[in-house]
NUVO-114321 format. One record per atom (N, C-alpha, C): residue in one letter; atom name; x, y, z. Coordinates in steps of 0.02 Angstrom, whole numbers, always signed. Each point is the difference from the previous one (the first is absolute). Last residue first. Layout:
N
A,CA,X,Y,Z
...
This chain:
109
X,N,+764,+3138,+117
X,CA,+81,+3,-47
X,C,+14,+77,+5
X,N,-133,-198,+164
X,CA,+12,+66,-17
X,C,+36,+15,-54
X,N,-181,-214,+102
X,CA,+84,+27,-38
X,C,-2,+92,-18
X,N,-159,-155,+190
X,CA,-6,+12,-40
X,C,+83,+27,-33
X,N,-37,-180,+206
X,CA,-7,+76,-19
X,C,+12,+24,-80
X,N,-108,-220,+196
X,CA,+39,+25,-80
X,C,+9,+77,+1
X,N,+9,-123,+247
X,CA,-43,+50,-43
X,C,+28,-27,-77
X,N,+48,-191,+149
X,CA,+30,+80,+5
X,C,-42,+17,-55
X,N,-10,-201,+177
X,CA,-25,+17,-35
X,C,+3,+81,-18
X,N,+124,-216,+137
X,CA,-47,+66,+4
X,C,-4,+34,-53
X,N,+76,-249,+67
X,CA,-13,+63,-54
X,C,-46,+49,+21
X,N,+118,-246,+117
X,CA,-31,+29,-2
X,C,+23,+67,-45
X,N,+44,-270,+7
X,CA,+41,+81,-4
X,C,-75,+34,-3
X,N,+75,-242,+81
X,CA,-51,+44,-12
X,C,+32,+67,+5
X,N,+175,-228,-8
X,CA,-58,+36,+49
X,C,-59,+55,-46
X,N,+205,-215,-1
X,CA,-41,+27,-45
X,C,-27,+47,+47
X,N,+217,-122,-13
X,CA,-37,+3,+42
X,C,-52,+78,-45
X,N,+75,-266,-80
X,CA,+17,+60,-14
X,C,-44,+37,+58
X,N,+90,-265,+4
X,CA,-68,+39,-6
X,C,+44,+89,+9
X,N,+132,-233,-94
X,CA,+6,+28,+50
X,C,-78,+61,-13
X,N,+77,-221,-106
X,CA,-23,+70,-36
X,C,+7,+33,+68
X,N,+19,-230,-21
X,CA,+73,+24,+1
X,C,-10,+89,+6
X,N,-173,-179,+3
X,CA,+23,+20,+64
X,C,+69,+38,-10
X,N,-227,+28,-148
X,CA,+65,-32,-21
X,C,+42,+22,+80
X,N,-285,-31,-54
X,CA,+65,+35,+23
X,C,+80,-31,-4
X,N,-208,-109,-13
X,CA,-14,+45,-86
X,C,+67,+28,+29
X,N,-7,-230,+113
X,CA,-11,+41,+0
X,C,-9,+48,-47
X,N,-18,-266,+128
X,CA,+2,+43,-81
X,C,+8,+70,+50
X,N,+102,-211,+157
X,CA,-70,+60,-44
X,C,+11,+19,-60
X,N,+192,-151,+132
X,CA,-78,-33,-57
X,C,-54,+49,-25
X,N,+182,+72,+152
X,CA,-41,-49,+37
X,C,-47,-51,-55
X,N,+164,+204,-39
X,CA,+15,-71,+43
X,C,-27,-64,+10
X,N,-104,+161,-222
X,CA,+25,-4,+87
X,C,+42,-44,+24
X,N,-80,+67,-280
X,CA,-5,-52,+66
X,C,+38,+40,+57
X,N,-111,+123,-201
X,CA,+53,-19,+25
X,C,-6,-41,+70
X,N,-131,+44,-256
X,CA,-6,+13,+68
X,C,+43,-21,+22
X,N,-138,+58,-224
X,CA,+62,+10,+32
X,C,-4,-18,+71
X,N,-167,-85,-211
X,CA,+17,+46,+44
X,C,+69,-8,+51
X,N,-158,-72,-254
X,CA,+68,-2,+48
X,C,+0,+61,+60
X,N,-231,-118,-171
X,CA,+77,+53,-17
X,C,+24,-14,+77
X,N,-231,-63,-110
X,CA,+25,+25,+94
X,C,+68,+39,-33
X,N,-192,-90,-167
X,CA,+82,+3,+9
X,C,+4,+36,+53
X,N,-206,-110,-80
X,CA,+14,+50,+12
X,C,+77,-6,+31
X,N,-142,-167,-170
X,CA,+5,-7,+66
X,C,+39,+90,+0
X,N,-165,-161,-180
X,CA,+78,+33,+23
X,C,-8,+38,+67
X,N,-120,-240,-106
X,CA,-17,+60,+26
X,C,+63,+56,+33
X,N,-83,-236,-131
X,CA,+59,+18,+12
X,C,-1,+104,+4
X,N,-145,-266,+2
X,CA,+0,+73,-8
X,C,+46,+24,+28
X,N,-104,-216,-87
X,CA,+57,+22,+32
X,C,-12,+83,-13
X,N,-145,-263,-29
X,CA,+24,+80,+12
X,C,+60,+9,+28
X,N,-134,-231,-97
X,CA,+60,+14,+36
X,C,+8,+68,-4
X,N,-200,-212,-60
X,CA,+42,+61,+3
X,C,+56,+46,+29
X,N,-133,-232,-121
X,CA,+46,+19,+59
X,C,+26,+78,-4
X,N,-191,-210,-105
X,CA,+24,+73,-16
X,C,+36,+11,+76
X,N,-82,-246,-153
X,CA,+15,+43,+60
X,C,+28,+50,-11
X,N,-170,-144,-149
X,CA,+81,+31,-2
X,C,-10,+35,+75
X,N,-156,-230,-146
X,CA,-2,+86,+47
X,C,+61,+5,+2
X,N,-60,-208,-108
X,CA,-10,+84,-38
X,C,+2,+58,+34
X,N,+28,-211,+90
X,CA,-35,-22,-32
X,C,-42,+86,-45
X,N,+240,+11,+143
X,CA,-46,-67,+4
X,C,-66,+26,-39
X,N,+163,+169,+39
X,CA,-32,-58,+78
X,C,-24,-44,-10
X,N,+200,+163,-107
X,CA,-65,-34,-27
X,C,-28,-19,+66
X,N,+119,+249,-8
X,CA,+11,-75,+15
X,C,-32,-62,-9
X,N,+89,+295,-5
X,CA,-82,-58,-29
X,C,+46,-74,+5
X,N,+72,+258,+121
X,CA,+19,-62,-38
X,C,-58,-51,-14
X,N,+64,+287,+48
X,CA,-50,-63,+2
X,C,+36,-66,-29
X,N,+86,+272,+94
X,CA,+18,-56,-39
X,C,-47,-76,+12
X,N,+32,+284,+12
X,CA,-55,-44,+11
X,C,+41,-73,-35
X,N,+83,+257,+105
X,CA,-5,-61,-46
X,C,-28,-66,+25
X,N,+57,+305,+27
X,CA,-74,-62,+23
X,C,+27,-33,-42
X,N,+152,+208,+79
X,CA,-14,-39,-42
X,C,-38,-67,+34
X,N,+103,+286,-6
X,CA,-9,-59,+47
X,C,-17,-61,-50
X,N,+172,+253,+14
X,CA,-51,-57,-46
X,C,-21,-67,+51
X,N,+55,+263,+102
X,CA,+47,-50,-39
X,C,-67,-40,-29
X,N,-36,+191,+136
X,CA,+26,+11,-76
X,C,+34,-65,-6
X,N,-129,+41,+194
X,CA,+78,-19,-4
X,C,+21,+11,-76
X,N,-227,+13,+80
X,CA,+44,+23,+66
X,C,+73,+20,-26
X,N,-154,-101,-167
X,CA,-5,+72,+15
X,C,+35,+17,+59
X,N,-6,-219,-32
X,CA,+51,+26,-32
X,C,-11,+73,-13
X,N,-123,-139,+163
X,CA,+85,+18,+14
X,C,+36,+40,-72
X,N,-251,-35,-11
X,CA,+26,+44,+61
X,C,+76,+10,+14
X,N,-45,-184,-168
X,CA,-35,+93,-25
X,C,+10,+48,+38
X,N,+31,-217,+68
X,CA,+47,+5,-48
X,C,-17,+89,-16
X,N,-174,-104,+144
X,CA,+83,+28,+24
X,C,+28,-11,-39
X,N,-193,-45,-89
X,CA,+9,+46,+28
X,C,+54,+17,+34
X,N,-13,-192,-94
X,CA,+9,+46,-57
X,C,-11,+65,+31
X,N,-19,-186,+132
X,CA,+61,+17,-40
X,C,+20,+41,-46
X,N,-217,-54,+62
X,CA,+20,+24,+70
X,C,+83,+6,-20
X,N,-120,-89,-169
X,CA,-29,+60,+19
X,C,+32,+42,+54
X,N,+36,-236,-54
X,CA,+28,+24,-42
X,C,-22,+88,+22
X,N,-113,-152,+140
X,CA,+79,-6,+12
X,C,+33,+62,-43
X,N,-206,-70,-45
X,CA,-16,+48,+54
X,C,+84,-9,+9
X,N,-37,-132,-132
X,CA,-32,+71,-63
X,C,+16,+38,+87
X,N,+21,-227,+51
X,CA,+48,+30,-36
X,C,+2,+87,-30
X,N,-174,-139,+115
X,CA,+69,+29,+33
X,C,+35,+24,-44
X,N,-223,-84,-55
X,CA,+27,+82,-14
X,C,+48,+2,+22
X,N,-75,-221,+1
X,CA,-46,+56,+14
X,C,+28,+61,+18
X,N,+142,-158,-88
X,CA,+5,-44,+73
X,C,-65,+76,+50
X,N,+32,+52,-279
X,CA,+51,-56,+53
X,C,-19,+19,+55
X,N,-115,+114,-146
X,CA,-34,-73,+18
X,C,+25,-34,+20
X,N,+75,+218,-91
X,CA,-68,+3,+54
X,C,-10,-48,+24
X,N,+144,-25,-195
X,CA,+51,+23,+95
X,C,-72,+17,+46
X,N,-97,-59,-200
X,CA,+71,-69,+14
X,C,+21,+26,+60
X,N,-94,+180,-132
X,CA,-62,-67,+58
X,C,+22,-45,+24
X,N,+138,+163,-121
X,CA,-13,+15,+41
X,C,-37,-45,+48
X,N,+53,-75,-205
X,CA,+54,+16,+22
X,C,-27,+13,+88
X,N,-164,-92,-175
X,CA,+39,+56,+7
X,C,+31,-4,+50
X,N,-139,-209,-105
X,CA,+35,+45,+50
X,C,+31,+64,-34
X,N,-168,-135,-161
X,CA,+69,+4,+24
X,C,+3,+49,+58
């Protein structure tokens, strides 16, 4: 009797086993990336062919989690541009303060 494993080694000469592998590694990579759950499903269908042989069909799916971008803010222009700057915000006038640097002096009581 076949084992399981030799059956997928022997579809269409290893593609498959080499397929399943290469899926299973990025499932593993993304889902350590991403803390979320990934998932390998193998779905085969056996089919008669005639004079005792069965056709084997395989079908993968790998459902590999993906990294959440999230939302970003941005305010349109006249013109169609994006911008991060809000045109209503008027710019603060900022400058460089310079510090000169005063002795510590010790406490008297």
């Amino acid at each position: 009797m076949n084992s399981f494993t030799e059956v997928i080694g022997n579809y269409r000469q290893g593609a498959l086993d080499e397929q399943l592998a290469e899926n299973l590694r990025e499932i593993v990579a993304a889902v350590i990336d991403t803390g979320k759950v990934g998932k390998l499903t193998i779905n085969l269908k056996v089919s008669p062919n005639g004079d005792g042989s069965v056709e084997l069909d395989a079908d993968v799916k790998a459902a590999v989690p993906r990294v959440t971008v999230g939302k970003a803010l941005f305010y349109a222009e006249a013109d169609g541009t994006l911008s991060r700057k809000d045109p209503r915000q008027p710019d603060l006038p900022l400058r460089e303060v310079r510090s000169e640097a005063t002795p510590i002096r010790a406490y008297k009581e």
